[in-house]
C-alpha positions in Angstrom: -16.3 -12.2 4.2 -14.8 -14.5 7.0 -10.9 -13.3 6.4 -12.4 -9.9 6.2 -14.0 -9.6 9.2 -11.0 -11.5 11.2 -8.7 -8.8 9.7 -10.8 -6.4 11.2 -10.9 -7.6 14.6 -7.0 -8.4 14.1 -6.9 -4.5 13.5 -9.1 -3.5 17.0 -7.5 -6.3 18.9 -3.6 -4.6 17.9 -2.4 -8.0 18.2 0.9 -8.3 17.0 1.2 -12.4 17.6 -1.3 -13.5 14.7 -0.7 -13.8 11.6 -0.4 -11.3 9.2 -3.8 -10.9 6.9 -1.7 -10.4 4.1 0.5 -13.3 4.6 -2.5 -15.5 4.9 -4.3 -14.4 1.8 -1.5 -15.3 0.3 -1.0 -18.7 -1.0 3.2 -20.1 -1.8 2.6 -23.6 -3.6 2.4 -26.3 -1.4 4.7 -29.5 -1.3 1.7 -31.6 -2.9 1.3 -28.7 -5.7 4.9 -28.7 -6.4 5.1 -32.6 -6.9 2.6 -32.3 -9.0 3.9 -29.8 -11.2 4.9 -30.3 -14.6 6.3 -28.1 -18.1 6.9 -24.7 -17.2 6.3 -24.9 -13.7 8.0 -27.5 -12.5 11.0 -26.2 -14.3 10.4 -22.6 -12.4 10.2 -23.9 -9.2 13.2 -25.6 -9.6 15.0 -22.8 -11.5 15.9 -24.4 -14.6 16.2 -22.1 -17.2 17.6 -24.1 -19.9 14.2 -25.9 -19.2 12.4 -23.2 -19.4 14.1 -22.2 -22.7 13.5 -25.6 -24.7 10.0 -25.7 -23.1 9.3 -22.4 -24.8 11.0 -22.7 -27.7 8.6 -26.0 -28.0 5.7 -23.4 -28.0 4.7 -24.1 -24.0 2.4 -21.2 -22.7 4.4 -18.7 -20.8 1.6 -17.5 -18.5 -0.1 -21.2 -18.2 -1.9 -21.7 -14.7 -2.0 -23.9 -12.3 -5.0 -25.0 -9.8 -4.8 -21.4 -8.0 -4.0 -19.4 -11.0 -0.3 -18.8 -10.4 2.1 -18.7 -13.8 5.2 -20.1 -13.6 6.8 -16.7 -13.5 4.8 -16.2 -9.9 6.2 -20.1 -9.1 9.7 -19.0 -10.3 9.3 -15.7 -7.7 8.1 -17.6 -5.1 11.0 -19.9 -5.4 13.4 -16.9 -5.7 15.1 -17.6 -8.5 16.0 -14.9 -10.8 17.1 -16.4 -13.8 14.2 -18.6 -14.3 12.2 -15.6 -14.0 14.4 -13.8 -16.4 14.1 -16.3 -19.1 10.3 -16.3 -18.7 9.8 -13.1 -19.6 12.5 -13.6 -22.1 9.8 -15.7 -23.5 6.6 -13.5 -23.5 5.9 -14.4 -19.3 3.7 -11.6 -18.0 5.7 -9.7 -15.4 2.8 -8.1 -14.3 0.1 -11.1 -14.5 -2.0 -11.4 -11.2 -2.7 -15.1 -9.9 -6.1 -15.9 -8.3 -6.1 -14.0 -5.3 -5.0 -10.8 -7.7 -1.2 -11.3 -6.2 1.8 -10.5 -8.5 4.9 -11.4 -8.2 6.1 -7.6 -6.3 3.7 -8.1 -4.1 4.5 -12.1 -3.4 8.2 -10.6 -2.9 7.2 -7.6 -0.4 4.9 -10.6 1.6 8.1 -12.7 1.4 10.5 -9.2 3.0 12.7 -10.5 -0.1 13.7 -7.3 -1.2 16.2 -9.1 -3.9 13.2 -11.0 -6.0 10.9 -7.9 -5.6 13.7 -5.7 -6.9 14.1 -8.0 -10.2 10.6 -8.3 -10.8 10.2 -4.8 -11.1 13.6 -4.4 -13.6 11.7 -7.1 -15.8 8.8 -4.9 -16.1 6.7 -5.1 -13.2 4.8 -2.5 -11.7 5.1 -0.9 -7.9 2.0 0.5 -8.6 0.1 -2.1 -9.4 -2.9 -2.7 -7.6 -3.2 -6.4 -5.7 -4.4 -8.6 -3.3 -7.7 -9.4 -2.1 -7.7 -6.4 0.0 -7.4 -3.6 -3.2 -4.5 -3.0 -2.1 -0.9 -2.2 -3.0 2.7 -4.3 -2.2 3.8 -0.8 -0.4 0.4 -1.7 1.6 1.8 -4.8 2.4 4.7 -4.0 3.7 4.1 -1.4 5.5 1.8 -3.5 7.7 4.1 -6.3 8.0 6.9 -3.8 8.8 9.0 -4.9 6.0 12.1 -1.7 6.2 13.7 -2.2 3.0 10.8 -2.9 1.2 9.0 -0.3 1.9 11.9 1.9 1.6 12.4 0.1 -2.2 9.1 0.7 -3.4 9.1 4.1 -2.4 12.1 4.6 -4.3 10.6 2.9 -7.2 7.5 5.2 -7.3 4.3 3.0 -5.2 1.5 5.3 -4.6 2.0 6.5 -1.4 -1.6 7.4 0.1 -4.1 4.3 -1.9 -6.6 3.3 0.1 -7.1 -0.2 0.3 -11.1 -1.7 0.6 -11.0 -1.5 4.0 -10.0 2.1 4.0 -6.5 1.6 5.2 -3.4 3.1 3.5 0.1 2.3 4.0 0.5 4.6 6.9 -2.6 3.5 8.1 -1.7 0.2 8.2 1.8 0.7 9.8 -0.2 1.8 12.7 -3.5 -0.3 12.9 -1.6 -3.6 12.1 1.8 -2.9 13.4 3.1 -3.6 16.8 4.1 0.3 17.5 7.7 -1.3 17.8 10.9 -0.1 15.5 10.0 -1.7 12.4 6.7 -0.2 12.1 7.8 3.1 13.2 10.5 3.2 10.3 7.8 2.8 7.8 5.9 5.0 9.4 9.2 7.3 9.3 9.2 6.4 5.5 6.8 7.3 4.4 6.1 10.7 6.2 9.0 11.4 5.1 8.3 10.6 1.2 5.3 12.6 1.5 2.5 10.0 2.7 -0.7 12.3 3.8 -1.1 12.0 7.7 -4.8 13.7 7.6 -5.8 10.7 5.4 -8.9 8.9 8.3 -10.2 4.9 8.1 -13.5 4.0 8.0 -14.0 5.6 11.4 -13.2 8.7 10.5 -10.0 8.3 12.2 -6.3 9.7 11.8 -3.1 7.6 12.1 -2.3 10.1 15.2 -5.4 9.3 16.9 -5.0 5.4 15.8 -1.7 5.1 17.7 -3.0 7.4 20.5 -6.0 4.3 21.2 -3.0 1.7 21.0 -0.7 3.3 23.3 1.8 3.2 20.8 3.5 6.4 22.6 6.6 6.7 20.4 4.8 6.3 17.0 2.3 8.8 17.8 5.2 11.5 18.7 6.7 10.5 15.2 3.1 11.1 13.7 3.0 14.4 15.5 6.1 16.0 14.2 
């Protein structure tokens, strides 16, 4: 209820210096966790895939979980490394398994603005329209509030539901707007996804547009770009 409530007042406030709710809901593993790994994880984290093979083929779990619920396929994501991840799923790894705070491992990537990672973990069989995160949301959510370009241009591309409304009645566009900064990044996801088709009529809680969002912000230039 706490990180709910300061999301909101992030959102009124249009504060573009504090932290991104998304970014602090979600949790990388921490130098103490990563010491402490062991089996699968450890060897994800450090991208070991001949590890990861023998561990396997030794009948290790593929989707065992740690002390937040991450599998080593989220650890190996995290990490960035590909091949780990490859050989994971290689291995019956879930590509689409959600860790405790319902991330997975698109959605860690689009936090992360690695489009590279979020890219491979959606060859391997994840889905862009999954939804995550504590919020209800989706990664194209995400994104689009953190004013990741490319990944919200990827996930378009790669079929994420363009107008889902999150549990605090945001969508992507939404979002772009209420936790943007009404600077350049956030008005070329904006652009995106008007362009792709993204419903500008769609209101928040309030009852209000993304036109009359930006219009209360100031955000001059994004509101023109809503307008057209």
């Amino acid at each position: 209820m706490f990180v709910r409530t300061a999301m909101i007042v992030l959102a009124l406030l249009a504060s573009a210096a504090a932290t991104p709710p998304a970014a602090r809901a979600q949790i990388a593993p921490l130098p103490a966790e990563i010491s402490a790994y062991d089996g699968l994880h450890a060897a994800a984290h450090a991208g070991d895939a001949a590890a990861i093979a023998r561990l396997l083929a030794a009948g290790a779990s593929p989707d065992a979980r740690d002390g937040r619920g991450r599998t080593p396929f989220h650890v190996a994501a995290y990490a960035r490394r590909h091949e780990a991840m490859r050989v994971l799923v290689a291995g019956g790894a879930d590509p689409r398994a959600l860790e405790h705070q319902a991330y997975d491992a698109i959605t860690i990537a689009a936090v992360a603005n690695d489009p590279d990672t979020m890219r491979f973990a959606i060859s391997l069989g994840g889905d862009p329209r999954a939804i995550t995160s504590p919020y209800v949301g989706t990664a194209l959510i995400a994104a689009a509030h953190l004013g990741h370009v490319e990944i919200v241009r990827e996930l378009i591309k790669a079929g994420a539901p363009l107008d889902h409304v999150n549990n605090l009645h945001w969508t992507a566009l939404i979002e772009a707007v209420v936790l943007g900064d009404g600077g350049p990044r956030h008005r070329e996801c904006a652009r995106l996804l008007i362009e792709a088709g993204a419903r500008r009529d769609l209101a928040d809680r309030s009852g209000l547009t993304p036109l009359e969002l930006a219009r209360r912000r100031g955000y001059a230039e994004m509101a023109a770009l809503l307008e057209r």
